[in-house]
C-alpha positions, 0 to 999 in steps of 0.5 A: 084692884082693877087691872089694866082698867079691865076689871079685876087682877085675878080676871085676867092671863099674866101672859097676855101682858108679855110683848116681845120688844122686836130691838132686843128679842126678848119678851117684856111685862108692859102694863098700862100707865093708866092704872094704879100699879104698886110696886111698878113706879112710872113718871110722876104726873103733875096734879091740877086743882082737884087732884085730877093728874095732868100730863106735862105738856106736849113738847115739854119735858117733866120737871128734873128730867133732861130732854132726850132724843126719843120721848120719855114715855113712847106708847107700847102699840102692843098694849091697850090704852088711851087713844093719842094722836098719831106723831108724824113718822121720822124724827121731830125737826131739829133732832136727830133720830136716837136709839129706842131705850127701854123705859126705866119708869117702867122697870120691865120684866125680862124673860129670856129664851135661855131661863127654861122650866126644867121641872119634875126631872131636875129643875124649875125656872121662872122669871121675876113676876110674881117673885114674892108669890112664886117664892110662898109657893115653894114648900123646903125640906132640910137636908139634914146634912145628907147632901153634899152643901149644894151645887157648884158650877164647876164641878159635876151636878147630881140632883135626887129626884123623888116621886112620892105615892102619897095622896094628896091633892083634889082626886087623888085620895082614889089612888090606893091607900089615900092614907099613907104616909108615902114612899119613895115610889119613883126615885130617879138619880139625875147625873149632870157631866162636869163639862155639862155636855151629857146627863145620866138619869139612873132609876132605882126600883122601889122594891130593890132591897138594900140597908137604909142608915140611921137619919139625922132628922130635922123635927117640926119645932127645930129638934133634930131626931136619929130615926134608926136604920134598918137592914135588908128591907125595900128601897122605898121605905127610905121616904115617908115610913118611921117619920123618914124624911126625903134627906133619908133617901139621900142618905140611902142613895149615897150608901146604894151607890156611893154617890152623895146628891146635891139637892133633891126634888120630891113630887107628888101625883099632882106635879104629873098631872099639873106640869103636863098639862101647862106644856099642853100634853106630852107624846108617848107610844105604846106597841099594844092597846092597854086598858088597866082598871088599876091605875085607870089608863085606857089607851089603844097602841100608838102614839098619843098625847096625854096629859093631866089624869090621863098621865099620872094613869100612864106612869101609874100603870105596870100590870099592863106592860112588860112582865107586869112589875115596877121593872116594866113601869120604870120603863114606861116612866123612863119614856114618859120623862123622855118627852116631856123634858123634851117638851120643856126643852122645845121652842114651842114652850121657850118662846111661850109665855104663857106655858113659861108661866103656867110652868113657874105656877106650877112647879113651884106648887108641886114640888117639894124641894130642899132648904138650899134650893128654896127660893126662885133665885137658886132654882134658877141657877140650878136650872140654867146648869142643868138645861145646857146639856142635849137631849140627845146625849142624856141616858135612861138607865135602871140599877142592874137587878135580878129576883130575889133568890131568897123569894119563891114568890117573887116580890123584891130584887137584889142588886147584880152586884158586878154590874151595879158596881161598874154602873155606879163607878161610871157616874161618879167619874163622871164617864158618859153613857153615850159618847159626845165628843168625837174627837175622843171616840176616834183617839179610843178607836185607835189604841182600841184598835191595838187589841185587835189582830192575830194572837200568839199561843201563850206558850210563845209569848216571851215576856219580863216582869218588872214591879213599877209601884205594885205592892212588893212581891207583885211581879213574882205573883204575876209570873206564878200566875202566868206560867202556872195558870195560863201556860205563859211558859217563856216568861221571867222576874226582872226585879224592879223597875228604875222608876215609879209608874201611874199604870201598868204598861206592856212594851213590844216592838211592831213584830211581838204584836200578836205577843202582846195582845195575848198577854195584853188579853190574859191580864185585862188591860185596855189598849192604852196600856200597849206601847208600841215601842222597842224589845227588850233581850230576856236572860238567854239573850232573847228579844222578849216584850216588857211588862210594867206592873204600876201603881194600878195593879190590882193582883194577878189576874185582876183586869185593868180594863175600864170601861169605856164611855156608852160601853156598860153593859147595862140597859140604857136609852136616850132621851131625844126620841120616842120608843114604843112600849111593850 
């Protein structure tokens, strides 16, 4: 079929067909009125003898339609056609001047500067051409019940991001073993806040021994088949391996860090190549010259642009970089994700047409997604979601890990137990990496600020405890523990106290302050905890401060102290600038 009279469909860029309408700002399809276009009704034209088309006569009106104020059918300048003669600039005689209006005949195609094409990182958007093709592109996985049932708008979002190391695809089959079933080579978990103002993309290594849980697991003709679990064994053996599905790693994912995924998206070496590529390349930095025969990346230090083959080199390589292991690639990927989500989010690719287009072509091409998120209208809503957020505010950060102690050659690591735990509590409550508001910093600054100060010797702290909805016994277990173990000699049981408490609190008047933030120091409690306020007198009729066990109260000794917003002692980086690596 031709296409705009100018040869075949398939000869010619969608985007030259986007005209940017100066009345609305947004960008409109606009095809020509003389070529046959299914699909896309235009005004019915009157027919002569012969079948030749006749347009209605100037100054008339088609037949059933009523006359307005601007022509039904006004030439688009922005698009070729039939020459016409010029109308006389201004309004007919008579008339008056009307408001352009968008032609229902043609029934254009908007895109808008907000829908983005968020891809490889957490979403992908299109517009509406080529829905129906853009929808066969897409290729879905079940879940198998491993998600939570799908996003919602007013809650927290976690999407689980896969990058498989199987080779498919034209070049690829040079990588390694070109058959392999695949892994869970990069797995990225991208925690999008509840408020949308800031995102946690969490990577997890793929040499990183964990248990991978039974999986319920959708077969090809329908059946559903439990692949058994298995203990203590690396991370990306989730995907791939024993016919495990990506709805396994989700299952992994949730066991790892107790956190249940929404969705997930699995990419292959080609969403690398083919993604940077439609956004024109993407900027990375290195402080060395690398030259790695492995992955095949040759790059002298400093910053380039790359994309295609040069890119899926550089997220490939790791001998090159850092201690030469996944650890050091992860960083390297970290940067590479960085900017090209900043690349996607910039005005050069927004405003474009044709990158929008080359984005939608491609993403739905290289990404496999799950069954709930299958269709252009989902990935949409899910990338409107997700793109709200800064750059500025969304962190990089890696599980806490160290080497394997059971290894002497060093191959696998094994979680830092306490600092993973810390890490994953803070995503799943939703605790931003980076402080974004900041009327919140200044308010924790200031009940921060009530820790700071001169202390006490804890032999002077004189102190009440009082069990406020601690577990029976809580406040004797305190004051054994003070007095026996920290010296707090002045310290004495006043029982229960008249109410319930949510939390533990310590009161003090402005002089027992120095009092306070010692005690406040031995047993972990966060600022918030102090109240400044009035003493009380103690059972030799002396002024002591006043400590409430509440419902928080973990035992004697245990700290109370949450961390707080950017504050995880874990190795992070944002996402709105380029760092060098090593």
């Amino acid at each position: 079929m031709d296409a705009q009279g100018r040869g075949r469909a398939d000869d010619i860029d969608p985007a030259d067909q986007w005209v940017l309408n100066p009345n609305t700002g947004d960008y409109e399809l606009r095809l020509q009125a003389s070529a046959a276009q299914p699909g896309v009704p235009g005004p019915r034209a009157r027919r002569a003898a012969g079948g030749a088309a006749v347009a209605p006569p100037r100054g008339r009106t088609a037949p059933g339609r009523e006359r307005r104020g601007t022509p039904q059918e006004a030439p688009d300048p922005d698009v070729p056609g039939p020459r016409r003669r010029r109308a006389p600039e201004g309004p007919p005689p008579g008339r008056r001047k009307g408001r352009p209006k968008k032609s229902k005949t043609k029934k254009a195609l908007l895109w808008t500067g907000g829908t983005m094409a968020f891809l490889l990182v957490g979403t992908s958007t299109a517009g509406y051409l080529y829905w129906k093709h853009l929808n066969d592109n897409i290729t879905s996985v079940s879940d198998d019940g491993a998600g939570t049932g799908g996003f919602s708008k007013d809650r927290a979002i976690n999407i689980l991001v896969i990058g498989t190391d199987k080779r498919t695809g034209a070049g690829n089959g040079s990588y390694g073993d070109a058959n392999s079933a695949g892994h869970a080579d990069t797995t990225v978990l991208l925690h999008v806040s509840k408020d949308r103002t800031n995102a946690t993309a969490l990577s997890i290594p793929r040499d990183l021994i964990t248990d991978i849980p039974d999986c319920p697991t959708e077969q090809a003709d329908g059946s559903s088949e439990v692949i058994p679990g298995t203990q203590q064994t690396r991370f990306n053996n989730s995907l791939g391996q024993e016919g495990r599905t990506p709805s396994c790693t989700m299952r992994t994912v949730t066991e790892l860090t107790g956190i249940t995924p929404d969705h997930f998206m699995v990419a292959d070496f080609n969403a690398v190549k083919t993604l940077t590529s439609a956004v024109g390349g993407v900027k990375v930095c290195l402080a060395k010259d690398i030259n790695d025969p492995d992955s095949k990346l040759n790059l002298p230090r400093g910053e380039h642009t790359i994309e295609g083959e040069e890119a899926l080199a550089f997220v490939r390589t790791r001998h090159s970089v850092g201690f030469g292991g996944d650890l050091s690639r992860i960083e390297l990927q970290q940067q590479f994700l960085s900017s090209l989500m900043r690349e996607l989010k910039s005005s050069d690719t927004l405003t474009s047409p044709t990158k929008l287009l080359k984005l939608a072509e491609a993403g739905t091409k290289a990404l496999t997604v799950d069954s709930k998120i299958s269709s252009i209208t989902k990935l949409r809503d899910l990338g409107l979601e997700l793109g709200k957020f800064d750059m500025k505010n969304l962190s990089f950060t890696t599980v806490p890990v160290v080497d394997n102690p059971a290894e002497k050659v060093k191959a696998t690591v094994v979680l830092k137990d306490a600092q993973a735990k810390e890490l994953f509590g803070l995503i799943k409550d939703d605790v931003s990496l980076t402080a974004v508001k900041q009327k919140e910093k200044k308010e924790k600054a200031a009940v921060a600020a009530r820790l700071k100060g001169s202390k006490a010797e804890p032999s002077e702290v004189r102190v009440r405890v009082q069990n406020g909805g601690a577990p029976a016994g809580s406040a004797q277990e305190t004051l054994n523990w003070l007095q026996l173990e920290e010296g707090v000699t002045k310290s004495e049981n006043a029982g229960n106290a008249g109410a319930t408490v949510p939390k533990t609190t310590l009161e003090y008047a402005p002089d027992q302050a120095d009092q306070a933030r010692t005690l406040a120091g031995l047993m972990g409690l966060p600022g918030s905890a102090m109240k400044p306020g009035e003493s009380v007198t103690n059972s030799q009729g002396l002024p002591a401060i006043s400590l409430t066990l509440g419902q928080d109260f973990k035992g004697a000794g245990v700290s109370l102290t949450a961390p707080a917003a950017g504050s995880a002692d874990v190795d992070k980086s944002t996402a709105d600038k380029v760092e060098c690596a090593e």
